[in-house]
N, C-alpha and C positions, 0 to 999 in steps of 0.2 A: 504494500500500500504506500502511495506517494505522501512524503512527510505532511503537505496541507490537506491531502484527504484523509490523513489519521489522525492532524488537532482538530479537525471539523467534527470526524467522528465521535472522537475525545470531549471533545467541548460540551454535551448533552451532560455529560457527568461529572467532571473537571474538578469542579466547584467542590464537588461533596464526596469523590471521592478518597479516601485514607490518601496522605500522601503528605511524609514528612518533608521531603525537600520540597513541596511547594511554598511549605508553612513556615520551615526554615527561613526560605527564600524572603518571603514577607516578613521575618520578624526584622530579618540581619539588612534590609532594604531600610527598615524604619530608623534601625537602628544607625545605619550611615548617614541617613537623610536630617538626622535630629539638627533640629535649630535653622534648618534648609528654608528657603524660603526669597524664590527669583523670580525673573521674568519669563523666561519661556524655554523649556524645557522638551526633549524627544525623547521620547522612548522607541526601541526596536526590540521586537519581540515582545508585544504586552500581554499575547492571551487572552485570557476573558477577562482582564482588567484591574487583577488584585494588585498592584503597584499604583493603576492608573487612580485610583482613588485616592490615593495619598498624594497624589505627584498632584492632581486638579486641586487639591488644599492646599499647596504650597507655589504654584506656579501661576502666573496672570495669563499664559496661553501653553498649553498642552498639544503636541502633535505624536498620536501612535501608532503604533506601524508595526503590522502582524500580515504572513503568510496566507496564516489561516482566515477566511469570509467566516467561517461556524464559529472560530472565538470569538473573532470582531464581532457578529451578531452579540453574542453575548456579554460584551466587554461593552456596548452600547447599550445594552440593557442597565448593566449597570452604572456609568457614570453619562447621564444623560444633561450636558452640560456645554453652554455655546461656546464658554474655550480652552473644549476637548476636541480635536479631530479625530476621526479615527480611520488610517486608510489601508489598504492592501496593497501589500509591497513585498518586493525580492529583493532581501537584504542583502545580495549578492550582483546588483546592480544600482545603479544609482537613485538614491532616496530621493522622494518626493519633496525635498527642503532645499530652502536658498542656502549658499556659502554663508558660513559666520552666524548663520541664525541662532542658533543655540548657546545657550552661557551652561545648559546641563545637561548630558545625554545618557542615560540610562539604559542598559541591557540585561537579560534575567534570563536564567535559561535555556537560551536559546542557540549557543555558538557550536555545544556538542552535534546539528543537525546541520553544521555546515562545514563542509571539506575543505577551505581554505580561507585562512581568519586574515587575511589581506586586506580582501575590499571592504569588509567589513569595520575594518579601525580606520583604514583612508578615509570613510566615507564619516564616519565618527568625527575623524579631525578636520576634515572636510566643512560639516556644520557645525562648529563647535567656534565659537566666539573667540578669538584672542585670553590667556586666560581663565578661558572656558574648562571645565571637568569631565572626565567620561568615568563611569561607572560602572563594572562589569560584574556581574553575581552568577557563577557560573557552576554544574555540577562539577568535584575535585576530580582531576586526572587520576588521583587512588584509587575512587571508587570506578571508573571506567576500567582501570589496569582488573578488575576482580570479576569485570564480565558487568558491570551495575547500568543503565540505561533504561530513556524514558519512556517508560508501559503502561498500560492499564488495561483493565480488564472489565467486558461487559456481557453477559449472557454468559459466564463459565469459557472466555472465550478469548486471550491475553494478544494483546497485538503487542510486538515492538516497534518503536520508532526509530528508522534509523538514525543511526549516530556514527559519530564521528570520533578517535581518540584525538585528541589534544596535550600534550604537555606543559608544564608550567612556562616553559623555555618558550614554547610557540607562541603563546600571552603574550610576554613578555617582548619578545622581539616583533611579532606582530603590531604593536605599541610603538617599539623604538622606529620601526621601519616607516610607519604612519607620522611618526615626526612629536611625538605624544611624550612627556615625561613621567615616567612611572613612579610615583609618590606613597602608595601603598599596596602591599599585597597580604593578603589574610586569610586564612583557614577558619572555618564555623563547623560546631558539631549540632547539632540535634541531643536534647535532652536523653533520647535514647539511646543516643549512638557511644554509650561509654564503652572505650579499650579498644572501639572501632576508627579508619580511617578518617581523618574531616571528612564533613560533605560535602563543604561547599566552599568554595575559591573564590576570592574579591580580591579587584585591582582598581586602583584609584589612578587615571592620571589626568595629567592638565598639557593644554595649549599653551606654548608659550605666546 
């Protein structure tokens, strides 16, 4: 199944389905965003929206940007708000955003389903304001090394999505090669995951 016809199909249950690194995802999101509070802000890769709700409290214009039409569906159900956009895009082409538009670009998720993390940080520092921040919260290379990747299951019936291995070193130089300075990198556990891998990789960098 094609990665946007499995978060569509995905998206029906997303929401409510058991899923630590989603919840991860949104704690350690809030948790870097604390005290956040700009002018206009992208996200890529939003899903069905659980970042964009926070990002629309803190941002005067919001533009998000998902593969998937089924999450977007859903990601407009929930933040139903004049400046939120929400468009469909291939994050592996060129983004729907002017140069320099963004002072905050946000990503979740989303880079294990892409085979080459090039365009996707040019395109980062591409809209990214002078100064500007890009944010990445991404599943840990550990748990991909142990076979881990993003499924869910509906009818007794378990799809995977594909994915992609990434190493920390690809981040990282993906980053340096977009022209991006690397100011933080971080591992996050999940309350459950004690004596287990991180689960989750964050990188902080800025425009100069």
């Amino acid at each position: 199944m094609h990665i946007d016809q499995a978060y569509t199909t995905w998206s029906a249950t997303y929401d409510h389905d058991r899923n630590r690194t989603r919840d991860l995802d949104a704690e350690v999101t809030r948790t870097l965003l604390d005290g956040f509070h700009g002018d206009r802000v992208l996200e890529f890769g939003c899903g069905t929206g659980k970042n964009t709700v926070l990002l629309a409290e803190r941002a005067r214009e919001v533009r998000a940007l998902d593969f998937s039409e089924g999450m977007l569906a859903r990601a407009r159900e929930k933040v139903a708000a004049s400046h939120v956009a929400f468009l469909q895009a291939d994050l592996q082409q060129p983004w729907p955003c002017d140069t320099a538009w963004a002072g905050l670009v946000v990503g979740n998720l989303v880079l294990e389903h892409i085979a080459d993390l090039g365009p996707v940080f040019a395109e980062a520092a591409r809209v990214l304001a002078p100064g500007g921040v890009l944010l990445v919260s991404e599943l840990h290379p550990f748990r991909q090394y142990q076979g881990t990747q993003a499924n869910f299951e509906q009818g007794g019936v378990v799809t995977e999505v594909a994915a992609y291995v990434h190493h920390v070193s690809d981040f990282t130089e993906a980053a340096r090669a977009a022209g991006l300075v690397l100011e933080s990198v971080r591992e996050w556990w999940h309350a459950e995951d004690v004596g287990k891998p991180p689960r989750l990789l964050t990188l902080r960098c800025r425009k100069p």
